[in-house]
ZAVEXVO-50536 format. One line per 8 residues: number of its first residue (from 1); their letters; for each residue z, x, y of N, C-alpha, C. Coordinates in steps of 0.02 Angstrom, whole numbers, m for minus. Layout:
residues N
NUM	a	Z:X:Y:Z:X:Y:Z:X:Y | ... $
***
This chain:
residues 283
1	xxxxxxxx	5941:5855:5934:5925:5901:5989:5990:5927:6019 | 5992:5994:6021:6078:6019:6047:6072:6049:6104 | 6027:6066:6139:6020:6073:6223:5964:6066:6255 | 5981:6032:6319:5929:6006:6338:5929:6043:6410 | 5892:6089:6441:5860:6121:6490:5807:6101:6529 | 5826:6115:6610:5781:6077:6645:5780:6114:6698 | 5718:6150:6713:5700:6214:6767:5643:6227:6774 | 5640:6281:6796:5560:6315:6813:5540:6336:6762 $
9	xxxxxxxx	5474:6312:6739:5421:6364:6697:5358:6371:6730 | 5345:6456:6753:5301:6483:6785:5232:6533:6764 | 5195:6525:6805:5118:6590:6778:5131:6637:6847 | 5161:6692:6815:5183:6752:6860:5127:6823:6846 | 5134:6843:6917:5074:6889:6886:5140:6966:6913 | 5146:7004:6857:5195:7051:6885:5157:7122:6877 | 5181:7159:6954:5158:7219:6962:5208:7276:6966 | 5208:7325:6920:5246:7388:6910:5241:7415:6962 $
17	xxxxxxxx	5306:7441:7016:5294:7483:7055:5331:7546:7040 | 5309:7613:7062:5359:7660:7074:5435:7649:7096 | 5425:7603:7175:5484:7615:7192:5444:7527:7242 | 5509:7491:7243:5507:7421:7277:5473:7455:7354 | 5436:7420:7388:5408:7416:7448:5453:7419:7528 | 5436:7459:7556:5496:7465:7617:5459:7419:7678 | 5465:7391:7711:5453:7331:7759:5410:7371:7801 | 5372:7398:7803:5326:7432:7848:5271:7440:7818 $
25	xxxxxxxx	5194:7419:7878:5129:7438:7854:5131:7494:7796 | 5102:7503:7765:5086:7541:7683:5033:7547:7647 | 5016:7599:7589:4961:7581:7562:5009:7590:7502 | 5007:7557:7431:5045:7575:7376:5005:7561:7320 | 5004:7600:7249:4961:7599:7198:5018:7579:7132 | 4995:7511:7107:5030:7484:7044:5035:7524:7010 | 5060:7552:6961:5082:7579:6898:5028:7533:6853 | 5050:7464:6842:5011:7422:6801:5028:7351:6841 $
33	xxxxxxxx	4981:7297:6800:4994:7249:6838:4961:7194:6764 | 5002:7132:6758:4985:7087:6708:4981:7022:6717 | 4969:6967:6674:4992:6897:6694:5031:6895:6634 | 5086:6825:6633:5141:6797:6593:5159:6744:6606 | 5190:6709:6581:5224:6660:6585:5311:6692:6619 | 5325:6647:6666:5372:6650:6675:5423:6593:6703 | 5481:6604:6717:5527:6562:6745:5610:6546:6709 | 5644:6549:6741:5708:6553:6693:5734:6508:6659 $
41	xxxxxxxx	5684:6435:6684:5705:6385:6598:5682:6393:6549 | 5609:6428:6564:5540:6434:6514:5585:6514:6461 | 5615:6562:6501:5672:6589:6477:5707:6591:6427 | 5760:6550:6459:5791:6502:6407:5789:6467:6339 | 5729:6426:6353:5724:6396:6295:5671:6409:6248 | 5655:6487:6262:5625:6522:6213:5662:6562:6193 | 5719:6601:6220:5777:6636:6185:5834:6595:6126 | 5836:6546:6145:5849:6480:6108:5821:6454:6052 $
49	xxxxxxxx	5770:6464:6048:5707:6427:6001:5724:6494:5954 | 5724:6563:5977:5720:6613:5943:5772:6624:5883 | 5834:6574:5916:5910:6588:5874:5918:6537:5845 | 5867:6492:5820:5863:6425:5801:5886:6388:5807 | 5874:6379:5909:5940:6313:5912:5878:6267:5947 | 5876:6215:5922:5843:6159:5939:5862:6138:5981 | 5808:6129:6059:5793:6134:6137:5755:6083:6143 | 5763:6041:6209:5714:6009:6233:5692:6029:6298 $
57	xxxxxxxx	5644:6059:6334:5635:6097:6391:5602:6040:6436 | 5620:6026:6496:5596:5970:6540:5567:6009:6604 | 5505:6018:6634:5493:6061:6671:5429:6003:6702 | 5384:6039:6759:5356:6008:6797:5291:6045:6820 | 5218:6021:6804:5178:6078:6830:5123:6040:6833 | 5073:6051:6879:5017:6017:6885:4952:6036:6837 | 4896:5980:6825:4882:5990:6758:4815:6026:6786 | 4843:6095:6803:4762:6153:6822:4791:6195:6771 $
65	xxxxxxxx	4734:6253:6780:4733:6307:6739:4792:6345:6712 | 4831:6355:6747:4893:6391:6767:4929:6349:6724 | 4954:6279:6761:5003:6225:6705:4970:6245:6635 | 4912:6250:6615:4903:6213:6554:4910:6277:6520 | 4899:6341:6549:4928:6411:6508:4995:6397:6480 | 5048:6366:6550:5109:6380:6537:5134:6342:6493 | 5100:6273:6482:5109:6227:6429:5108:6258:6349 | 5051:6277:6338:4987:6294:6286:5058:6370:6265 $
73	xxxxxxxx	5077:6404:6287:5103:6470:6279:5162:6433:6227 | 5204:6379:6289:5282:6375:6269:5263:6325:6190 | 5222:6289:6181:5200:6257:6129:5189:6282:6063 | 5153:6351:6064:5137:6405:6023:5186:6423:6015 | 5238:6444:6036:5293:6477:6042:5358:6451:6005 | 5355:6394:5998:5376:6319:5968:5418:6299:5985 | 5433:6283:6057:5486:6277:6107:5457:6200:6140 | 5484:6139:6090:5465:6089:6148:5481:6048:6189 $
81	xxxxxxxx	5434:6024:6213:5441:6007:6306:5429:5960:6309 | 5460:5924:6378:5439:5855:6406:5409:5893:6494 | 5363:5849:6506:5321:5870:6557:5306:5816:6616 | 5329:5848:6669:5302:5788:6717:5272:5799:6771 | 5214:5767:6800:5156:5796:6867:5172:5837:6922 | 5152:5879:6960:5181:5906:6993:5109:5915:7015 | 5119:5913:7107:5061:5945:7109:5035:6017:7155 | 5081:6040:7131:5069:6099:7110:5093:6150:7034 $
89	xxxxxxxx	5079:6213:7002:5096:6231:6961:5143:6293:7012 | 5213:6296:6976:5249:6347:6983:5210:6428:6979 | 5213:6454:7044:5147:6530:7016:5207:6586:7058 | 5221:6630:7032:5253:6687:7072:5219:6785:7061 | 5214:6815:7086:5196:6886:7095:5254:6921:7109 | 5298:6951:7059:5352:6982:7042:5344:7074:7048 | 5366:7104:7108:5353:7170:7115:5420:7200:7091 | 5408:7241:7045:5449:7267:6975:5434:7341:6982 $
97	xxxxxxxx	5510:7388:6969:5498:7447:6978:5535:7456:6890 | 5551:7517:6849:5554:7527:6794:5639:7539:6766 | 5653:7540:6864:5761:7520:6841:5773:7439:6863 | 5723:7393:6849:5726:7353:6842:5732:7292:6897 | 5724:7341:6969:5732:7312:7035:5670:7245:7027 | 5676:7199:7068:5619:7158:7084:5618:7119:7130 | 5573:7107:7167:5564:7065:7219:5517:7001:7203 | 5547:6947:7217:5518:6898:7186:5481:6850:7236 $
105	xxxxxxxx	5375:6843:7231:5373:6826:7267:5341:6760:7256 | 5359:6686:7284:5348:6625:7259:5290:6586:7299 | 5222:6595:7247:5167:6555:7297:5160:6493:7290 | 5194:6463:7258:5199:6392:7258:5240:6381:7210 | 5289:6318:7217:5343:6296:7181:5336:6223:7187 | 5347:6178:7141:5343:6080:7124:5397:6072:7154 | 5387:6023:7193:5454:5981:7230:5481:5912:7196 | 5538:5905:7171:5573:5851:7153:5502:5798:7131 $
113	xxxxxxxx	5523:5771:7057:5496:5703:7037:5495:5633:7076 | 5474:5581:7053:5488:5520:7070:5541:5488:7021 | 5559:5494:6975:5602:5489:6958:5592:5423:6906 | 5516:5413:6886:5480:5398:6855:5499:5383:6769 | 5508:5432:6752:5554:5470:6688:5621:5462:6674 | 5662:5454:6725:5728:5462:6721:5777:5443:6671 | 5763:5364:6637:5799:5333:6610:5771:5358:6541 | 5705:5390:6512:5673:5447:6451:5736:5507:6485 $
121	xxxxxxxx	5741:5561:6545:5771:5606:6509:5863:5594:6514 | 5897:5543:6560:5955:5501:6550:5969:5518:6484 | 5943:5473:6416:5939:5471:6341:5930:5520:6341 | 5896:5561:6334:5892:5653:6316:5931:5686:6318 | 5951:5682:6392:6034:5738:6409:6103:5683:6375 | 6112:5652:6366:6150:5615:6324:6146:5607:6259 | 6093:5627:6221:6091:5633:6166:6101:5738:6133 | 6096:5775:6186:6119:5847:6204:6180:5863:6182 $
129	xxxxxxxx	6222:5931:6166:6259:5955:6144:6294:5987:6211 | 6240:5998:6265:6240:6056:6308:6187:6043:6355 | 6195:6045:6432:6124:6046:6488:6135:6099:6508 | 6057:6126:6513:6058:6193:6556:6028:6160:6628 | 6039:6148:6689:6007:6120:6730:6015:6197:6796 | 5950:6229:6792:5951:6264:6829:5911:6278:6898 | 5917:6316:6949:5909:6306:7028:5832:6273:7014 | 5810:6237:7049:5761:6203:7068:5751:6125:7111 $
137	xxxxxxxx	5713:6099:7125:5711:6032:7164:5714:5990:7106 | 5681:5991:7048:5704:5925:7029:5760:5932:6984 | 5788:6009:6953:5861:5987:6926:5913:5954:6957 | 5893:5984:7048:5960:5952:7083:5967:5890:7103 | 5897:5840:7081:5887:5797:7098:5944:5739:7045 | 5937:5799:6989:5970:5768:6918:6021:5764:6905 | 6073:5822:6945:6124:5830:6934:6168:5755:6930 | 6167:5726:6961:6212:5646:6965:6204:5626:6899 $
145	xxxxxxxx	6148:5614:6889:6133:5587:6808:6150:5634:6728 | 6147:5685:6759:6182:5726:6716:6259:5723:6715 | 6281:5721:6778:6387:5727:6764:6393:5662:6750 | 6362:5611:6750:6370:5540:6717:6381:5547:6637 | 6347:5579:6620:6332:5576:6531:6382:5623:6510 | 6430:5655:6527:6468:5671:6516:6473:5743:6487 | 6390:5761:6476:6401:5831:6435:6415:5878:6464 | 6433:5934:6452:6447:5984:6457:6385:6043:6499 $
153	xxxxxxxx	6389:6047:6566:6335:6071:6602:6342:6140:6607 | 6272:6183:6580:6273:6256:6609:6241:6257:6667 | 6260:6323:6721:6219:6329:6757:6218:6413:6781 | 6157:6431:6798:6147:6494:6821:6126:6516:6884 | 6172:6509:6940:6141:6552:6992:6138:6609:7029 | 6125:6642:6952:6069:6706:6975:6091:6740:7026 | 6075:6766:7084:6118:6818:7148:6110:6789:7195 | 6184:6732:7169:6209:6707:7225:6265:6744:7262 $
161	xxxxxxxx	6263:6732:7309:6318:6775:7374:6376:6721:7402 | 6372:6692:7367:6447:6659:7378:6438:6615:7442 | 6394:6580:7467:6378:6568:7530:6336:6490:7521 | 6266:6545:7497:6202:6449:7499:6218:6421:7474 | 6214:6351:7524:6198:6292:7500:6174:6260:7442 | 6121:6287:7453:6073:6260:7386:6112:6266:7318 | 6152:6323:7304:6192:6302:7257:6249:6284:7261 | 6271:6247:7311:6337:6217:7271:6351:6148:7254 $
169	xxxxxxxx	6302:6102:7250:6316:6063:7225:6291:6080:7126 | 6282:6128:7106:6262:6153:7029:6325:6166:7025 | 6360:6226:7065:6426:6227:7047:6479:6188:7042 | 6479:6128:7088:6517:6073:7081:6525:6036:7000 | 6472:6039:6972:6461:5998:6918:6480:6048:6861 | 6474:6112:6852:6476:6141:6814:6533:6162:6765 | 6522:6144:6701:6574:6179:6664:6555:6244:6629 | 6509:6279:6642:6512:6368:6621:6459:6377:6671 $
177	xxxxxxxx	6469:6444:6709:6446:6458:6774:6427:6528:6745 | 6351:6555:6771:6318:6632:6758:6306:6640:6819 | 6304:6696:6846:6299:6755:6898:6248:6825:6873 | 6221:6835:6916:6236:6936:6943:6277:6946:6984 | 6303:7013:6950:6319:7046:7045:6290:7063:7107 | 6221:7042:7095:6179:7105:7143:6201:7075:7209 | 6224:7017:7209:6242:7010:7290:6321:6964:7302 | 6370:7002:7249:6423:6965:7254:6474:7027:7305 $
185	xxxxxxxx	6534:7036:7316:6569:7085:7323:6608:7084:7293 | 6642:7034:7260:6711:7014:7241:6671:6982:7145 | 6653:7011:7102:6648:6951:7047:6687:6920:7010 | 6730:6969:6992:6794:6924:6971:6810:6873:6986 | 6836:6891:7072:6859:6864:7109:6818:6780:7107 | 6744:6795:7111:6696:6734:7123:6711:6699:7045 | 6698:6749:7005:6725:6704:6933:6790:6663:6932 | 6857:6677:6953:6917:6673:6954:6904:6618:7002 $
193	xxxxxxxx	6883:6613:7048:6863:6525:7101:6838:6464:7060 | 6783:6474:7033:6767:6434:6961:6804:6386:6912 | 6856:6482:6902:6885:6441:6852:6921:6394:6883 | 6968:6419:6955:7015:6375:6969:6976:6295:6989 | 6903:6293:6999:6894:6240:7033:6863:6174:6947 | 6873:6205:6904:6858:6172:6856:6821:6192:6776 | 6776:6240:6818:6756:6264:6747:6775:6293:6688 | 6761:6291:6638:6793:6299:6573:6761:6402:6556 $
201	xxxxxxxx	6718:6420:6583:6715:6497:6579:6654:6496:6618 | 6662:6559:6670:6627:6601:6710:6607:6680:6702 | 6565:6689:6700:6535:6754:6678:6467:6778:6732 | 6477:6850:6749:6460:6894:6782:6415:6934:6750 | 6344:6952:6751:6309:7003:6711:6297:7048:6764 | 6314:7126:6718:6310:7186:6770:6266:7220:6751 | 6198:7201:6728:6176:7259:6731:6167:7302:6661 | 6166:7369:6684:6157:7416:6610:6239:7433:6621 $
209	xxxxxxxx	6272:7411:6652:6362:7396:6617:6387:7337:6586 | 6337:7307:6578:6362:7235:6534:6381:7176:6562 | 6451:7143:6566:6450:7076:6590:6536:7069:6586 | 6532:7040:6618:6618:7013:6621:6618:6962:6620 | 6702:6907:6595:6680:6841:6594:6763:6820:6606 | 6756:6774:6635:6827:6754:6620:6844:6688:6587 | 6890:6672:6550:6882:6600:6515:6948:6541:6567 | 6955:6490:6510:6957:6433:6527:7067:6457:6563 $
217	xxxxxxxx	7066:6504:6512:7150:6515:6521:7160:6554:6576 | 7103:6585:6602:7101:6637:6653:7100:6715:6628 | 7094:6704:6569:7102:6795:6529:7029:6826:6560 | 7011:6873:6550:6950:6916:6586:6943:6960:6518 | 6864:6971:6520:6826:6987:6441:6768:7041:6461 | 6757:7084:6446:6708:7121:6455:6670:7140:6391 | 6600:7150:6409:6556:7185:6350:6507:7229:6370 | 6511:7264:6347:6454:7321:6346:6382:7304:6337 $
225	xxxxxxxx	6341:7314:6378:6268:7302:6374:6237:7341:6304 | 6205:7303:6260:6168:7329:6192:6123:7383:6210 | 6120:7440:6186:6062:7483:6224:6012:7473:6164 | 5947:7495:6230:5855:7474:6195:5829:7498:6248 | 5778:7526:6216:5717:7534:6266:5699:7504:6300 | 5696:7527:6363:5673:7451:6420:5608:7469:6450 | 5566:7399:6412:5487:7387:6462:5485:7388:6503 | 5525:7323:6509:5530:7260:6554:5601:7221:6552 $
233	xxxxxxxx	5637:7211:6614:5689:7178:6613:5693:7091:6643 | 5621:7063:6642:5632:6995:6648:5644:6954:6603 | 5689:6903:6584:5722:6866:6560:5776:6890:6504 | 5812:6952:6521:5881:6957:6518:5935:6949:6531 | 5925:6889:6589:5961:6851:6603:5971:6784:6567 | 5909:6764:6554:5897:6704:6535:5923:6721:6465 | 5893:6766:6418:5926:6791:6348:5996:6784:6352 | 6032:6796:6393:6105:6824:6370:6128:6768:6378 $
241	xxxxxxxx	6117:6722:6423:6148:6650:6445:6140:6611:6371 | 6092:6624:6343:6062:6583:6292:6106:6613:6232 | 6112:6656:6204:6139:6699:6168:6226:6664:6162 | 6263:6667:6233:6314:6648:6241:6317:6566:6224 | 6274:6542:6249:6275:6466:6245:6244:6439:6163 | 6214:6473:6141:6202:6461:6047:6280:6494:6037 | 6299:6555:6030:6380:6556:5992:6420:6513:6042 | 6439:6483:6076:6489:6448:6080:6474:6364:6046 $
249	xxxxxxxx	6410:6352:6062:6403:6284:6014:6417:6303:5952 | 6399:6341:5904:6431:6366:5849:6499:6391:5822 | 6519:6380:5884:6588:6361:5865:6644:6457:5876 | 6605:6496:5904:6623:6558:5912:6677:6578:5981 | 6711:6604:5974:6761:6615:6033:6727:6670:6100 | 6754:6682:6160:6729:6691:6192:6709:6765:6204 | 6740:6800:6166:6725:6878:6147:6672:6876:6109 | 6671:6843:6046:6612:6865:5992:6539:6825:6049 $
257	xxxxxxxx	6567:6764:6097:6507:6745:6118:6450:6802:6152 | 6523:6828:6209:6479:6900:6243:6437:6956:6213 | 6451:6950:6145:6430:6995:6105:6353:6992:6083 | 6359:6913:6070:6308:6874:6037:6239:6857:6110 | 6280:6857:6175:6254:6865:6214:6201:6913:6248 | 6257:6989:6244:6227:7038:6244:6168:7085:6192 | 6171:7023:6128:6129:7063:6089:6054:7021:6097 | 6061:6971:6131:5990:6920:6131:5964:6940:6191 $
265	xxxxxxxx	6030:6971:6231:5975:7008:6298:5935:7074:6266 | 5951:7085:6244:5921:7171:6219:5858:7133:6173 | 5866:7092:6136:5797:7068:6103:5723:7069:6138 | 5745:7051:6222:5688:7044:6283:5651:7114:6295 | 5706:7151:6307:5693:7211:6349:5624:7249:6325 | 5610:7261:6260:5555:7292:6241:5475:7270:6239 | 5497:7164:6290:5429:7156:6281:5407:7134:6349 | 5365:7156:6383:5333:7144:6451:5336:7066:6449 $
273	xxxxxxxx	5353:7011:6407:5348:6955:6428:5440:6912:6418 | 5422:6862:6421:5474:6819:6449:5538:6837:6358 | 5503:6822:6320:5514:6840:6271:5477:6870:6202 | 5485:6919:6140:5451:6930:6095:5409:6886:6060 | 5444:6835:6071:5385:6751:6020:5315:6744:6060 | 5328:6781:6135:5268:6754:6170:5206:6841:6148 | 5233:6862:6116:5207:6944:6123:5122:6931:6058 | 5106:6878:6029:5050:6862:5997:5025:6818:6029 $
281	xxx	5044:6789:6084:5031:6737:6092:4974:6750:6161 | 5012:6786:6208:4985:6820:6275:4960:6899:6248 | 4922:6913:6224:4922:6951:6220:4896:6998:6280 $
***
């Protein structure tokens, strides 16, 4: 098993808008509106599964309707999982306009394990190549037990502003750090902190301009976003992270990684779901 990921996997119901919602009474008419699987481990380790890198996905959902979709999907999909009670299932309603804006809205999310499991996923992430341990209650619960085992930790937080809490103890631990810009001012700059505080490469995704990254020496790397038709832009984040993180276990330097990165994001874009493997599956 060469990475082992541990995050949200969600049943999102996402609605196309014209244009994101302005904070005032309204009446507004969807474009379209669907259900999916979603969440950015569930992400992950189907962009992963796709590039044939053998994943173990550790996620948390209660065993109703909703869990057992999100189970039943990632299974089909052939992405497997370790699972533990929650009681509730991760559910979000994602308002999505067609340049890819979204507002993400969370009706229930699982709070931290008992910890029940621990010494099963301990052996797991130690027997790993690579952890993806991303924002949630029970990754952060994990983090200790993860910088124990010594591997090599990814982490992604997504549009962070240089500020919350909530992530910095992910960044503390981390040896390769993912971003957006959408709420940085400085990314470099936020990359270039990283590096100095330990990590081995930090990388910035911009968007339909691509991604910047800086490595372990401090050099700075840019790549051009792959162009494709765009459905849907959820889990092009999760793709590119994945993309980057299969070529560097393979032994690829940090240019060809971005590359390899940017081309597993573009694989997403054309399918309204989390990824193409799920496109027979949900139909």
């Amino acid at each position: 098993m060469a990475v082992f990921i541990a995050g949200p996997a969600s049943w999102n119901r996402l609605v196309l808008l014209d244009r994101l919602p302005e904070p005032v009474p309204h009446m507004q008419f969807a474009e379209d509106s669907w259900e999916t699987l979603g969440g950015t481990s569930a992400g992950k380790a189907l962009s992963l599964t796709a590039l044939g890198r053998d994943v173990l996905l550790y996620g948390l959902s209660a065993e109703d309707e909703d869990g057992l979709r999100i189970r039943s999907a990632l299974s089909d999909a052939g992405v497997p999982a370790l699972w533990d009670r929650s009681a509730h299932t991760e559910r979000h309603v994602n308002l999505m306009t067609r340049a890819g804006e979204r507002v993400s809205l969370y009706l229930s999310a699982p709070q931290a394990a008992s910890g029940a499991q621990d010494a099963l996923l301990r052996d797991a992430m130690a027997d790993a190549d690579a952890l993806v341990l991303d924002l949630a209650a029970e990754p952060a619960r994990l983090l200790p037990v993860a910088a124990r085992t010594g591997v090599p930790i990814w982490v992604d937080v997504h549009d962070y502003d240089g500020e919350a809490e909530f992530h910095r103890p992910f960044l503390a631990v981390a040896d390769a750090v993912f971003c957006n810009a959408d709420r940085l001012a400085d990314p470099v700059g936020f990359l270039r902190s990283r590096i100095d505080a330990g990590a081995s490469l930090a990388v910035c995704t911009l968007g339909a301009d691509g991604a910047v990254a800086v490595d372990a020496e401090g050099v700075e790397h840019r790549v051009a976003a792959v162009v494709a038709d765009v459905l849907d832009t959820n889990g092009a984040g999760d793709a590119f992270l994945a993309g980057v993180l299969d070529a560097r276990l393979s032994g690829l330097d940090v240019p060809r990684a971005l590359e390899a990165g940017a081309r597993s994001a573009s694989t997403v874009l054309g399918t309204r779901h989390l990824h193409p493997l799920l496109d027979p599956i949900l139909l």
